[in-house]
N, C-alpha and C positions, 0 to 999 in steps of 0.2 A: 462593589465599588464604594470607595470611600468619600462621601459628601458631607461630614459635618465640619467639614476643615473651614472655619471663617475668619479672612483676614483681619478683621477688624476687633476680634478678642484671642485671649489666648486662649491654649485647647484644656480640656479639662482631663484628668486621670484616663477617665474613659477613651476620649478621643485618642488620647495618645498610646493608648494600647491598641485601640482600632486599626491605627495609622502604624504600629509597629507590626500586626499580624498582615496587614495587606504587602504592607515591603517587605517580610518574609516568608511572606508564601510564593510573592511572584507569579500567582496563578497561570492557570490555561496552555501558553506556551512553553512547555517544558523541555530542556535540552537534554539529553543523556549523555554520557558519556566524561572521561577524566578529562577531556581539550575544555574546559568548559567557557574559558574569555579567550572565545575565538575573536578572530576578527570581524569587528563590527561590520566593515563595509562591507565583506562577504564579495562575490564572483558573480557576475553576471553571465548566462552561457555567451558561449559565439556564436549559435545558430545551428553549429554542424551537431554538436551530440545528441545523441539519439537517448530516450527517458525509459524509462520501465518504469511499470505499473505491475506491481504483483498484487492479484485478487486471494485472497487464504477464506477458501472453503471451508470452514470452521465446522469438525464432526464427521469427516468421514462423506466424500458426496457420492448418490447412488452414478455412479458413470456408465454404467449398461442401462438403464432407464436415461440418462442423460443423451448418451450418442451412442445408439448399439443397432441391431440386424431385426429392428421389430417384425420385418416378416419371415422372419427364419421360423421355422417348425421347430427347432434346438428350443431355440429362444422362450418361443411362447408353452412350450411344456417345463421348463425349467421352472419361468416365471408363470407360471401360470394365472390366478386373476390379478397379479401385481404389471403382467405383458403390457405395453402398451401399443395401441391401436395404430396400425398402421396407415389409415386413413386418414387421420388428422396429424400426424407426425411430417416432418418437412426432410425431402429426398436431400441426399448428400452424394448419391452415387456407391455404385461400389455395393449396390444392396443395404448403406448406411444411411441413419435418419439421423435428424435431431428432434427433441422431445419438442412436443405440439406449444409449451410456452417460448421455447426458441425461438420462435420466429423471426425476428430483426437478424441475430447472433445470424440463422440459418441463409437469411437475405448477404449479410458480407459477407457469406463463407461462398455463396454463389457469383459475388462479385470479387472474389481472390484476396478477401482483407482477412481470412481467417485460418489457421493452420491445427489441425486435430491431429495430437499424436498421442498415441494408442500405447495399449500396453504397459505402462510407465509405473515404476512402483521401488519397493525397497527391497531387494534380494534376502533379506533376513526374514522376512516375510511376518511382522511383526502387527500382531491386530490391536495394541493398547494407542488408547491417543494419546499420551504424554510422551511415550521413548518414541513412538514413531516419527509425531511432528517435531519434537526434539532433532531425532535425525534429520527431518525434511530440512529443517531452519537452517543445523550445523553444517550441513553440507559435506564434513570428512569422510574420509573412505572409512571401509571396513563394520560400522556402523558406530566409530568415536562419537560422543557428545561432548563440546566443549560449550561457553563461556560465551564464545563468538560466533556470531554467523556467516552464510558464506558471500553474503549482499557489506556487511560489517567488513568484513576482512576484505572487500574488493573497494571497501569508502577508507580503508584504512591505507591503502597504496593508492590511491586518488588524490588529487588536488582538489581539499571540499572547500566549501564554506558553509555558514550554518545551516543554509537550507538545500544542503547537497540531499541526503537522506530526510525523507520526512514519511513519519505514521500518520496516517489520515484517521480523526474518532476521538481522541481523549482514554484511547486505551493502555496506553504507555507504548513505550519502543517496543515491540518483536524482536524474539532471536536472531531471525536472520539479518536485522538492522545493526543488530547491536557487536562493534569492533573496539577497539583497544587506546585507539587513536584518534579516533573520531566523533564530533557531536549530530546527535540523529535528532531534529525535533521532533514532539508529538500536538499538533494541531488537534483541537479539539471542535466537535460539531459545529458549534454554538459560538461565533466570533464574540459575543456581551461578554462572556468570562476572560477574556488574554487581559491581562493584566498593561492595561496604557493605552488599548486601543480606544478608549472613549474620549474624545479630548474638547467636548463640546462644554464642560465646566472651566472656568478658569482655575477654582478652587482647586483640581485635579491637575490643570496644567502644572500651579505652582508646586503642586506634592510631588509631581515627576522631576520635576527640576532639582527641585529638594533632594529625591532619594538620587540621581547621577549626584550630586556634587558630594554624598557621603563618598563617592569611590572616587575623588579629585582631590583632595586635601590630603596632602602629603601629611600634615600635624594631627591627624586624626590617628585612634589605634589602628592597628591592622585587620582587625573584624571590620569594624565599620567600613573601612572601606571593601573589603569584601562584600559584605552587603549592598552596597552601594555597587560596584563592579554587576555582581546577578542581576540586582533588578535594572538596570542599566540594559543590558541582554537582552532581556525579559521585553524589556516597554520597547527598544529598538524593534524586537522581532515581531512583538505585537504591531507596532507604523509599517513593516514591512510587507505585512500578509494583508494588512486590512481591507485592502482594495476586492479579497477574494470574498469577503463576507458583508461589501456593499449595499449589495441583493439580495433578498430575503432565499434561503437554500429552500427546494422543492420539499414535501414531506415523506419522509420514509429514512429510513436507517442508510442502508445500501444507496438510496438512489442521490441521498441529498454528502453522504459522503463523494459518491464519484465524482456527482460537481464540483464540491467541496477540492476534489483534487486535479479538478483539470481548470479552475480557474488560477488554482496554484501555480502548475504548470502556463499558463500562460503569463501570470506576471512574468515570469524569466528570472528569476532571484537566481537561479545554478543549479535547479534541482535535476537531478538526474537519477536519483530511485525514490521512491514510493510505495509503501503500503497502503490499502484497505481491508477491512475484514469484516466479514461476513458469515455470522451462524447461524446453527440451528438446522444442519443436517447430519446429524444420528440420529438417524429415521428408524428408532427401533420401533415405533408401534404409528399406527395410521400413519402409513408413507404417502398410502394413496388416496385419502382423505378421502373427501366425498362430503366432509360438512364443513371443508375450509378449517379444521382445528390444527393445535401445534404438529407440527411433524410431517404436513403437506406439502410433500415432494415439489411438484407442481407448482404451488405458493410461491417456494424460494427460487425457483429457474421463472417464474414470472417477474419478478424482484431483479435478479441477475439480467435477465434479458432488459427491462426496462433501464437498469442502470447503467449497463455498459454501453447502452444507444446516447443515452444523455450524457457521459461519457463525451462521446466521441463530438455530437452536436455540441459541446460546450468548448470544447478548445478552438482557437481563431486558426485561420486558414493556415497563417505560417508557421504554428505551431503542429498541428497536427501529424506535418508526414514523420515527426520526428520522436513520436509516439508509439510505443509498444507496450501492448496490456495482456502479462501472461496469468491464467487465472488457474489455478492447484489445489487440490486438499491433499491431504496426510495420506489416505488410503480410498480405496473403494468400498463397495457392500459383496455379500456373499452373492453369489448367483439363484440358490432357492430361498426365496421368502422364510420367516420365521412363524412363528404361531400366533402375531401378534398385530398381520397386516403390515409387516415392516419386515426391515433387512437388518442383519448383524455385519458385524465388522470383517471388511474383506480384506483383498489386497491388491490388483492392478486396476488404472486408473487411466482418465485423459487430461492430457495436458494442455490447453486450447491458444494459440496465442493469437494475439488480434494488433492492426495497424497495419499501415499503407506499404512498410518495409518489408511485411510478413508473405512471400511464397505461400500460397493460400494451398490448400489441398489436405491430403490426408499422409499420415507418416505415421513409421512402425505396423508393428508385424501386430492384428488384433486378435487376444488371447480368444481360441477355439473351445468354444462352448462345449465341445465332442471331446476336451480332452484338458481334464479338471486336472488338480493336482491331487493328491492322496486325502487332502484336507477338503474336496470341493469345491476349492477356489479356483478365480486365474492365475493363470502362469502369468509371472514379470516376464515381457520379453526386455524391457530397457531401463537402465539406474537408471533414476531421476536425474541421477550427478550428472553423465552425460547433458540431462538438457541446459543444467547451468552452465557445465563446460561450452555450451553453445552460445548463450547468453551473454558469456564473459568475455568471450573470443570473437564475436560476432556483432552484438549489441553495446557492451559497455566499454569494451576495450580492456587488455590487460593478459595474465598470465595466466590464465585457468588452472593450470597445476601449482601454482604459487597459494590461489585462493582455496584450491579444493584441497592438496595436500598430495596428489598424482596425476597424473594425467589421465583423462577418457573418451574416449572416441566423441566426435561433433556430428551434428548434423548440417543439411543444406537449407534452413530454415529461413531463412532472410536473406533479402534483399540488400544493394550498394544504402550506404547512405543518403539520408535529402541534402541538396546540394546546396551550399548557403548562400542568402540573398545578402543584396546590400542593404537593402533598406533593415532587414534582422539585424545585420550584425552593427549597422550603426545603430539602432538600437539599443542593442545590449551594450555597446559603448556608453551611450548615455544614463541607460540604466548602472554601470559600473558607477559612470562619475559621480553623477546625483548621489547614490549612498552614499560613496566615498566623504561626499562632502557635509551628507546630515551624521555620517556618525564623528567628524571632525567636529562641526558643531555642537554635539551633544558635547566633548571631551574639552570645549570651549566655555562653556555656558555653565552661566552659574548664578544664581537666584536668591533675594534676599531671604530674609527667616520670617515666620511666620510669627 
């Protein structure tokens, strides 16, 4: 943040290189995409559309040690000291668990807020993490990789505004965010870096003033007012999000991002998809720890489980039914351990989704321990594609063959939409106005020189 700006001398060489690197970097909040001077006021939801949350398992997550038959005889010789204990694991039915750090995840899946579908994977049956999460992201048949995603390409036929799409983390946009037509923000952990959200100096008020009125004067070059236009953007979206980073975020990666996005989700700015991202399972060596070191399975589903409860505890009551959080990695593990206390790179997987709309229950055919493929893997019983074609048809609205590039079979996964209140929707009315009328005012406003 830039504090040596004093009105009462002029700035010296320094300062004003200072002051030239802070208005072109625009930090923290970051837009992607070619739309880049969107519309300030941006769309406030109406209450009725329904949000996604994609969690990206980052590396491959073991999903038979995640939700698998821990007391099958298959099971426990396959895996053998890698099995996990059926005793301390939480029943799902069906002869199915969830792993012993699930516990919350396994409490909603018992009260019908969660849906476990099996089987799920990429028919090319491809174990690298780049082409494969590449495909996950791109979404095209056949196993195309383009440019675009298949979240990207469904905000690219949407009515957005800036904060339609948003990355949770400061890790830039994701493939499947990133479309042709549209700006995806990337929020960052840590609200002290957005560039404008600090406005407790005058000094700093006057510099924001300063840098909008570079994009106001017609008689300026056409850079400067560019310049001026970005950080404009920049310091708006920063006053817009600020209210989520009011309260200090809990500690941990995972756990302090999910809040991080379900306070988002409750401002109502229009956000209607989301990333979070979450690593550090290619669990090739101490999957199963035992001294708490990197690679512990366990660890990261204690982390997941914790975050997706806070998660849910963190969105306001009218927000909530209107939430869905599907949580994916790229591939699974192998079915026999490695020499190494850890698993290699598999390929079928589960796809878990969570929220009040979600049909809770179990879904797909789960691949038969007794009947590997040539390779000793599982069999894919179901494209992932399909589950987007569900997501897109069912959650987000739209043309699932438009987004995916053909058509593929859906499933029965969700429930009618939450029905909208009045009091939401005159909300989001207000919420429309009110922006409407501070990014008129920013486009007003103009401040003398320093």
């Amino acid at each position: 943040m830039i504090r040596e700006l004093d009105p009462e001398r002029p700035m010296s060489l320094m300062e004003r290189r200072r002051f030239l690197k802070g208005a072109l970097a625009a930090g923290g909040a970051v837009a992607a995409g070619p739309t880049l001077f969107t519309d300030l006021a941006g769309a406030a939801s109406t209450g009725s559309d329904t949000i996604l949350v994609t969690v990206t398992l980052s590396g491959g997550n073991d999903g038979i040690n995640t939700f698998g038959p821990f007391g099958s005889g298959t099971y426990r010789d396959l895996r053998g000291p890698m099995a996990i204990d059926v005793a301390g694991a939480h029943s799902a039915g069906q002869s199915q668990y969830f792993h012993p750090s699930l516990r919350r995840l396994a409490t909603r899946f018992r009260r019908g807020d969660v849906a476990v579908v099996r089987g799920v994977g990429d028919p090319l049956l491809d174990r690298s993490h780049f082409s494969n999460l590449a495909r996950w992201q791109t979404g095209l048949p056949d196993g195309r990789i383009a440019g675009t995603g298949w979240l990207g390409r469904w905000l690219d036929a949407a009515q957005t505004s800036q904060f339609t799409g948003v990355a949770i983390g400061g890790r830039g946009v994701p493939l499947h965010l990133r479309g042709t037509a549209t700006d995806v923000t990337d929020l960052p952990r840590h609200g002290g870096g957005l560039y404008g959200s600090d406005r407790s100096d005058q000094r700093d008020q006057r510099m924001y003033r300063a840098i909008r009125q570079m994009g106001e004067e017609s008689d300026r070059p056409a850079w400067v007012n560019r310049v001026g236009q970005v950080n404009a953007l920049s310091i708006n979206a920063a006053q817009s999000v600020a209210g989520a980073y009011r309260n200090d975020l809990p500690e941990g990666r995972l756990l302090s991002d999910m809040v991080l996005a379900a306070r988002l989700v409750n401002l109502n700015l229009g956000t209607r998809v989301l990333n979070v991202w979450h690593g550090g399972y290619d669990t090739h060596d101490n999957q199963i720890g035992g001294n708490s070191g990197v690679g512990d399975h366990a660890d990261l589903l204690t982390e997941l489980d914790a975050a997706l409860d806070s998660f849910f505890s963190t969105l306001s009551a009218a927000t909530a039914p209107r939430v869905i959080v599907m949580v994916y990695s790229e591939f699974g593990r192998r079915v026999e351990p490695n020499g190494s206390s850890g698993t290699d790179h598999g390929t079928a997987n589960h796809v878990f989704f969570l929220g009040r709309r979600v049909k809770g229950g179990l879904y797909g055919d789960p691949p038969p321990l007794r009947s590997l493929d040539d390779r000793g893997d599982l069999r894919v019983s179901m494209d992932f594609r399909q589950i987007y074609a569900t997501v897109i048809e069912d959650v987000l609205g739209g043309s699932s063959s438009d987004v995916l590039g053909r058509s593929y079979q859906t499933h029965d996964i969700f429930g009618p939409a939450a029905a909208v209140t009045g009091d939401l929707t005159a909300r989001a009315r207000q919420i429309r106005e009110r922006r409407e009328r501070t990014a008129n005012d920013y486009l007003l406003r103009h401040t003398p020189s320093f």
